[in-house]
Backbone bond lengths (Angstrom), bond angles and torsions (degrees), N, CA, C in turn:
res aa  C-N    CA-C-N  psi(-1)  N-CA   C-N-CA  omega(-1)  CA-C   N-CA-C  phi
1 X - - - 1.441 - - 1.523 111.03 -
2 X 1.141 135.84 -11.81 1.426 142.43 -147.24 1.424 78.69 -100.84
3 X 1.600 133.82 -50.35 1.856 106.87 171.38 1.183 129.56 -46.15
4 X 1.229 96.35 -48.67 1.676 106.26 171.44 1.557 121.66 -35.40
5 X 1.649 114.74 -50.09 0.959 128.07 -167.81 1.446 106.89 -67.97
6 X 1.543 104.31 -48.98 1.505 127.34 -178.31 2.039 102.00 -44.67
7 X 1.049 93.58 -48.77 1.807 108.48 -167.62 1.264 104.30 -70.92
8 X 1.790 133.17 -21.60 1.199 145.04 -179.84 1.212 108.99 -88.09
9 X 1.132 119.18 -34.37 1.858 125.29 177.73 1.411 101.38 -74.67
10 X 1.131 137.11 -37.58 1.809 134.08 -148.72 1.892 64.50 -105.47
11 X 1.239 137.13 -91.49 1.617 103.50 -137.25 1.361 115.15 -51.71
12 X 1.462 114.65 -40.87 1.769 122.62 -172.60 1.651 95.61 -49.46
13 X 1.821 128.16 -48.00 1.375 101.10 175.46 1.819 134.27 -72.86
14 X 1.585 93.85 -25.70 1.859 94.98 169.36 1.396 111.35 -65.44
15 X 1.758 117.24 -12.20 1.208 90.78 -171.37 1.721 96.83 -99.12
16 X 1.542 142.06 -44.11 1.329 121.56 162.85 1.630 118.58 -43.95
17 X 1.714 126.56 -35.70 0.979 82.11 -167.10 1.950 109.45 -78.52
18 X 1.532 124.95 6.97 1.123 115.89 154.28 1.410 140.60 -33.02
19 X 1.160 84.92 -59.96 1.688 127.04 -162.05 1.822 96.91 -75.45
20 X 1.787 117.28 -24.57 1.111 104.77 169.68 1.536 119.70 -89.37
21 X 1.495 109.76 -20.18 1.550 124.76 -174.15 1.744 91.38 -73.80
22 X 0.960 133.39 -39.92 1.916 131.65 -152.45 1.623 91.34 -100.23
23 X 1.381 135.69 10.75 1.002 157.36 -163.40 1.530 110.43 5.73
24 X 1.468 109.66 89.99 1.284 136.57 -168.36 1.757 117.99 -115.32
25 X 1.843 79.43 -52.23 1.733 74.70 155.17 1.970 98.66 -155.78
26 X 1.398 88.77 169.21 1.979 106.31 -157.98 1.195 89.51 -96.26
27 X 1.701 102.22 152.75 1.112 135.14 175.14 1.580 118.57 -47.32
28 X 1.925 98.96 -26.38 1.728 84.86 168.57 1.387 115.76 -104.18
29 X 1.330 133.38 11.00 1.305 129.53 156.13 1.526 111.15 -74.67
30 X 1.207 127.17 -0.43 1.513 126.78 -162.75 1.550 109.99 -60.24
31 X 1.461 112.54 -20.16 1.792 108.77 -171.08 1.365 102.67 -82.35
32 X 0.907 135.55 -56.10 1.595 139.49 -172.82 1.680 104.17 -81.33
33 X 1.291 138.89 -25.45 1.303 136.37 149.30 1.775 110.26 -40.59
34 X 1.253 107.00 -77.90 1.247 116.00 -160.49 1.540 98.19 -60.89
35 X 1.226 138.81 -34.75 1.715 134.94 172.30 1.033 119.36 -56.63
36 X 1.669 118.78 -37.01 1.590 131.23 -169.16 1.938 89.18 -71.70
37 X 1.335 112.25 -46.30 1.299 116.66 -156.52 1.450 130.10 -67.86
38 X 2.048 98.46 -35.84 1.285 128.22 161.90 1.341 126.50 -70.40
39 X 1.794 89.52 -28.60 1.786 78.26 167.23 1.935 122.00 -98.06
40 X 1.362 95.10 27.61 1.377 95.18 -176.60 1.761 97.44 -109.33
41 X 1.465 100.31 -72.44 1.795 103.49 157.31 1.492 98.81 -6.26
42 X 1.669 108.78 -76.35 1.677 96.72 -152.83 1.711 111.20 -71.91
43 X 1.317 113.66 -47.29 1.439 102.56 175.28 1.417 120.98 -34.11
44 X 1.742 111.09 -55.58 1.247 119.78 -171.09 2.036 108.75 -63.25
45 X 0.904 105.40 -63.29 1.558 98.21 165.32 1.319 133.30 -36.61
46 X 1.428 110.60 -46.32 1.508 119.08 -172.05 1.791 113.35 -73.42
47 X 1.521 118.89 -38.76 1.275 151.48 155.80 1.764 100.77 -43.50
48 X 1.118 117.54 -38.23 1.379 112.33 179.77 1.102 109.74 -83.83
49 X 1.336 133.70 -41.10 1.414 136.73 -152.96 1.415 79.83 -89.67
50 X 1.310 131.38 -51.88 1.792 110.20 -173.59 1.228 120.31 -58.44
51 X 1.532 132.87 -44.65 1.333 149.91 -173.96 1.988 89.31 -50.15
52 X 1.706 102.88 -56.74 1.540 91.93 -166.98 1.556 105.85 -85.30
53 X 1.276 138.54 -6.70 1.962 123.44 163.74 1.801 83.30 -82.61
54 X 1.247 156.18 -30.35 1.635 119.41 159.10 1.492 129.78 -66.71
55 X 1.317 120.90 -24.67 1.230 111.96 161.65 1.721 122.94 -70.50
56 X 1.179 104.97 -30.74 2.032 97.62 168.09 1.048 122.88 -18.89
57 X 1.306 129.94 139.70 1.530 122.30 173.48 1.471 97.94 -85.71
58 X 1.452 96.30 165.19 1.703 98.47 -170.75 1.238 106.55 -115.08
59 X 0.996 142.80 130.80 1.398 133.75 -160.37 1.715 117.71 -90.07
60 X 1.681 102.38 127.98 1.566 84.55 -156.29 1.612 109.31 -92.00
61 X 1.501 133.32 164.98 1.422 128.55 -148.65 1.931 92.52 -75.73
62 X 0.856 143.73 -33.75 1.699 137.04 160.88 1.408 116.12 -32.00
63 X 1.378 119.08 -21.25 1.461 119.86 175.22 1.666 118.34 -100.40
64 X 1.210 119.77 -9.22 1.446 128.63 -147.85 2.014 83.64 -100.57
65 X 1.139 95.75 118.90 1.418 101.98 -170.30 1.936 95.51 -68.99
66 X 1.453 102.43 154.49 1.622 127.96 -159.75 1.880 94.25 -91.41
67 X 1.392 95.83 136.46 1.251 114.32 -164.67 1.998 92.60 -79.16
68 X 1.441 107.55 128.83 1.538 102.50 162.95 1.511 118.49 -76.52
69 X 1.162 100.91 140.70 1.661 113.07 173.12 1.585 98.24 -90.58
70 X 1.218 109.49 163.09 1.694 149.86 172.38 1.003 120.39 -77.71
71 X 1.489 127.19 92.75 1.916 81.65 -163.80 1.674 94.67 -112.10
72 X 1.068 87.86 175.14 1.770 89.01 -166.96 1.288 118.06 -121.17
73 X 1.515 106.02 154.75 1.278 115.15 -149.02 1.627 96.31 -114.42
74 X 1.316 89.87 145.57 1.729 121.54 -167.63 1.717 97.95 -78.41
């Protein structure tokens, strides 16, 4: 998970420092900008990755190949 996190920090900053270049919001709103922003990034990401490990198909036990036995010798 710590990529994840990693991948949530680098867009949340390309996207303020956008948002500071198109001058939307200033360099001293940046603390409470960048929190509102990171915590949306991450909700929205994290919410995805769960939605898609519940859609997985689950694999049903008819497919799970049969364990060989040993057989033993007399």
């Amino acid at each position: 998970m710590a990529n994840i996190d990693e991948q949530i920090l680098r867009a949340t900053k390309e996207i303020v420092v956008k948002f500071i270049e198109a001058g939307r919001i200033s360099p001293s709103g940046f603390h409470e900008t960048f929190k509102d922003i990171y915590h949306t990034v991450e909700y929205t990401t994290k919410e995805s990755i769960r939605k898609s490990r519940e859609e997985e198909p689950v694999e049903q036990a008819s497919e799970e190949k049969p364990v060989k036995k040993k057989k033993k010798k007399n």
